[in-house]
N, C-alpha and C positions, 0 to 999 in steps of 0.2 A: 403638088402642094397637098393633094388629099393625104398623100402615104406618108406625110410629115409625124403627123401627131399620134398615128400607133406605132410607127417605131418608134418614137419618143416615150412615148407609154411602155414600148417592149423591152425600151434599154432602161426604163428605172426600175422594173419589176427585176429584171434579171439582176440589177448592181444589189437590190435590196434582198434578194435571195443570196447572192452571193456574201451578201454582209452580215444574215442570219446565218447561212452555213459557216464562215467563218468565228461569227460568236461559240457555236453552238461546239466546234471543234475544240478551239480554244478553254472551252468551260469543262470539257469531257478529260482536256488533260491536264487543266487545274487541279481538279477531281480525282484524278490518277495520281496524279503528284501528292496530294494532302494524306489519301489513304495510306501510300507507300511510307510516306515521310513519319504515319500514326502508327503504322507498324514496325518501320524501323527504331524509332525515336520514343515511342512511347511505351517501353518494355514494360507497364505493368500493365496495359491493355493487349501484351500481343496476341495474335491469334493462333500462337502455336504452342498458348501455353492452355491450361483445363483449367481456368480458376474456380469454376462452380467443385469443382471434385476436392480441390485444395484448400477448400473454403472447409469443407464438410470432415476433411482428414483435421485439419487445425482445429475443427469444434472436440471434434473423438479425442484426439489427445488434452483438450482440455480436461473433459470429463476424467479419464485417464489419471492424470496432475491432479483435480482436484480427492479424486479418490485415494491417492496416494499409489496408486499404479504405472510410477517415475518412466519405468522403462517404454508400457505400450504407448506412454505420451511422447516421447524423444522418440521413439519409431516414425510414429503418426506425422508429429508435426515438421519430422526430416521429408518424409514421404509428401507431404504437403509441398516443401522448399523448393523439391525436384519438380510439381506436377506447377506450381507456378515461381519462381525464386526473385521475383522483381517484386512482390509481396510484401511489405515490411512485417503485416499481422503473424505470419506464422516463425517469422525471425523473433518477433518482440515473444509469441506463447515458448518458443524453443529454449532463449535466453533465461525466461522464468524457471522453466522445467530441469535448466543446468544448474539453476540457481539451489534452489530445493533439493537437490541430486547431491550437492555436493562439488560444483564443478564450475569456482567463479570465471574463470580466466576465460572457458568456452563461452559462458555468460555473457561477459560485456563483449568477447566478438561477436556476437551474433546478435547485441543492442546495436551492436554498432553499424551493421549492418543494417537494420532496420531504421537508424535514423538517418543512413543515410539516403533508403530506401523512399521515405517519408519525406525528402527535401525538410531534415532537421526538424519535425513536428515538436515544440515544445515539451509537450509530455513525454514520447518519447527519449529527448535528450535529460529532459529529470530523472527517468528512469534506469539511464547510462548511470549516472551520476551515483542515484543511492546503490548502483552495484559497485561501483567504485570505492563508495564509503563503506561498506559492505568488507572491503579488504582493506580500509584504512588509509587510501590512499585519498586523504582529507581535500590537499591541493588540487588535484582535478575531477573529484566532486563537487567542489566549488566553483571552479571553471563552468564546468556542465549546465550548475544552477543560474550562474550570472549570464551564460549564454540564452537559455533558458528568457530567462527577464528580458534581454535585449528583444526578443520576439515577440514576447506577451507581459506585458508590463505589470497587471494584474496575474498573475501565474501562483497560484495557490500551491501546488506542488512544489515549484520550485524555492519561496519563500520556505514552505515547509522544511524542505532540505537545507536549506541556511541554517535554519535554526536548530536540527539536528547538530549541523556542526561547529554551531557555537555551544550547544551542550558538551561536545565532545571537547573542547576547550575550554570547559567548566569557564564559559562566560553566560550565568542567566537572566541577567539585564536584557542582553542583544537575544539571546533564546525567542524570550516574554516577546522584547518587541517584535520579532520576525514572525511568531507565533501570533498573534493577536492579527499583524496585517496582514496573513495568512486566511484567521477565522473572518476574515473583513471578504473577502474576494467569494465570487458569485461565479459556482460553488463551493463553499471551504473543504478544504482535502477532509479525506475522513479521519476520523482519529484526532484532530486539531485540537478539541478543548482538552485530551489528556495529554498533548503537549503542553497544556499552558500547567497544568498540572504539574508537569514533571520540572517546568521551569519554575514554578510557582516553592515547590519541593527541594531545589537545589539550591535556590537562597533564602532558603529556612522560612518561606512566610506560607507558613503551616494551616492559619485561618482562613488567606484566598483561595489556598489549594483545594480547600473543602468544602468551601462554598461551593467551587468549579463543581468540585465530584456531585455533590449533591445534586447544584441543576444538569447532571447528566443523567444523575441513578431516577430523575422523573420521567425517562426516556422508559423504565424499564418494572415490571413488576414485582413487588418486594422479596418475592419467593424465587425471584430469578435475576437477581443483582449479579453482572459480573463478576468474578473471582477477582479480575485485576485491578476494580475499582473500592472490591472491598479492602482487600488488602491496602490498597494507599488509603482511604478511608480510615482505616484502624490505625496504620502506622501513623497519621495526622495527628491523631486523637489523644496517641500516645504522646509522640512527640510534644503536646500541649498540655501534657499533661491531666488530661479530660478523662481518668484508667477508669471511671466506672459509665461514663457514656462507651471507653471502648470496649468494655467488657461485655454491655448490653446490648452493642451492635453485634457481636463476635457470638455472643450466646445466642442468639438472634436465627445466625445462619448455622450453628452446630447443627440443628434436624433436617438441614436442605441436603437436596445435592451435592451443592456446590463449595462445601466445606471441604478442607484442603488441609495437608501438614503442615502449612505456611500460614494458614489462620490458626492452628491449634498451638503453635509458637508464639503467634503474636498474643494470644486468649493467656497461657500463663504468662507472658513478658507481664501482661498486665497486671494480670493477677498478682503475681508477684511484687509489682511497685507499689502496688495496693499493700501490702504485707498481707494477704489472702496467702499464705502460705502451703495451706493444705489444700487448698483450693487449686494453686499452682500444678501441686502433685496431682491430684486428680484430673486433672487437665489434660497434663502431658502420660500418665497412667492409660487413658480413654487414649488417647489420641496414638500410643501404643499398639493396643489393641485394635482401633481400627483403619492402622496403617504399618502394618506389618515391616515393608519397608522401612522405614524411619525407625522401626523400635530401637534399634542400640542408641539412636541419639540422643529418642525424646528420655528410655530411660538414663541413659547418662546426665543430659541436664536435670532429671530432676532428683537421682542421686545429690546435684550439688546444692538443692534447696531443701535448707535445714529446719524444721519447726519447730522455733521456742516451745520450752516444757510447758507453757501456761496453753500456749494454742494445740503443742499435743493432746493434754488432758481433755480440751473443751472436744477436742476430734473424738478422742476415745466415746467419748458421753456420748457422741453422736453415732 
């Protein structure tokens, strides 16, 4: 009876080691099994790919792209593809860089690849879409967009792309609206309020438009107003008939920079409806001179503006 109760004690110790060793085996090939399964299964973390080096190859070809050096970027961001290719980033820089190159069709292959890369990332899939629209294939840009929505209900990109393609079906009711619940979404695509602009432009309500432009051009310092804002800006102005506000904007920017053959057009359009006649000529005369290119135009059009004898005289005197 004494040797009852340590071997009682010897058989629970053993069963209880036995039942640690057993956990501890069973957890070592859980373990075994999950890493296998995260390297087989999880091809954008494998471990036989260098993504730190593919990362920094997809930055260089950016740089590359942005500097207009198409070729060492489509190198780079290929070289990238190969050192990691389960990646969607250097699919989605590649796609850009075919885009810009001239080369849509490699394009959306290689979006396409990245969203699928991405398990369909919204952005990404808007992205497919305006390369799509890109070559006019309106239908499954649209698709793209509306898939898009399904994922991200607020999806500012992809609203935006609607309303592109309702410009392009000179519908700008549905434009305005898509565009506005666009500028609504946290955070609106960039460029939105000169979509509302161009929708605002395309059913002639020429006063909203301008207003738009204005609360934009307070983003920006008067000596350095966008080209593209001026220009819709003046073209408003005219279009309303407003020709000595648009003359005074237009005269405005002739000693910047940022004056253009396309403001020196619009500066005599004005002038011209003004019946400023000689003023016209001298407009488009200057804007000859200091744009060499355009000289046969600007001098041809104003070959076709004639000035009455009374306003020649008063020229002469001048």
């Amino acid at each position: 009876m004494q040797f009852t109760i340590p071997n009682q004690r010897i058989l629970k110790q053993a069963r209880f080691f036995v039942v640690v060793l057993g956990l501890g085996v069973l957890s070592f090939q859980i373990g075994c099994s999950s890493l296998t399964g995260l390297a087989n299964n999880s091809r954008g973390l494998s471990l036989n790919n260098d993504a730190l080096e593919a990362r920094a190859l997809t930055r260089a070809g950016n740089l590359d792209c942005q500097t207009g050096e198409l070729r060492n970027a489509e190198f780079n961001q290929r070289e990238a593809i190969k050192k990691n290719p389960y990646d969607p980033w250097p699919h989605e820089r590649l796609a850009q860089t075919l885009k810009k190159s001239g080369q849509p069709k490699e394009a959306i292959k290689e979006m396409t690849e990245a969203v699928e890369l991405s398990d369909d990332d919204p952005r990404l899939v808007v992205e497919l879409g305006n390369l799509y629209l890109d070559i006019g294939d309106i239908h499954t840009a649209s698709n793209q967009a509306q898939q898009a929505l399904e994922r991200e209900h607020r999806c500012g990109p992809a609203l935006l792309l609607l309303g592109q393609i309702a410009l392009a079906n000179q519908d700008p009711d549905e434009a305005l609206h898509l565009f506005q619940r666009a500028a609504a979404c946290s955070p609106p695509p960039p460029g939105i309020k000169l979509k509302i602009v161009e929708a605002y432009q395309l059913d002639g309500r020429w006063r909203l438009a301008n207003n738009t432009i204005d609360s934009i051009l307070l983003d920006y310092p008067v000596e350095n107003y966008p080209e593209n804002l001026v220009i819709a800006k003046a073209e408003g102005l005219i279009e309303m008939n407003q020709l000595s506000a648009a003359e005074n904007f237009l005269l405005e920017r002739q000693a910047s920079e940022v004056f253009t053959p396309t403001m020196v057009y619009l500066l005599a359009a004005a002038q011209k409806r003004m019946q400023s006649f000689s003023d016209a000529r001298n407009t488009l005369a200057a804007g000859a001179k200091a744009f060499p290119n355009y000289r046969v135009q600007f001098m041809e059009i104003r070959s076709q503006i004639e000035i009455p004898a009374v306003d020649e005289r008063v020229a002469q005197r001048k």
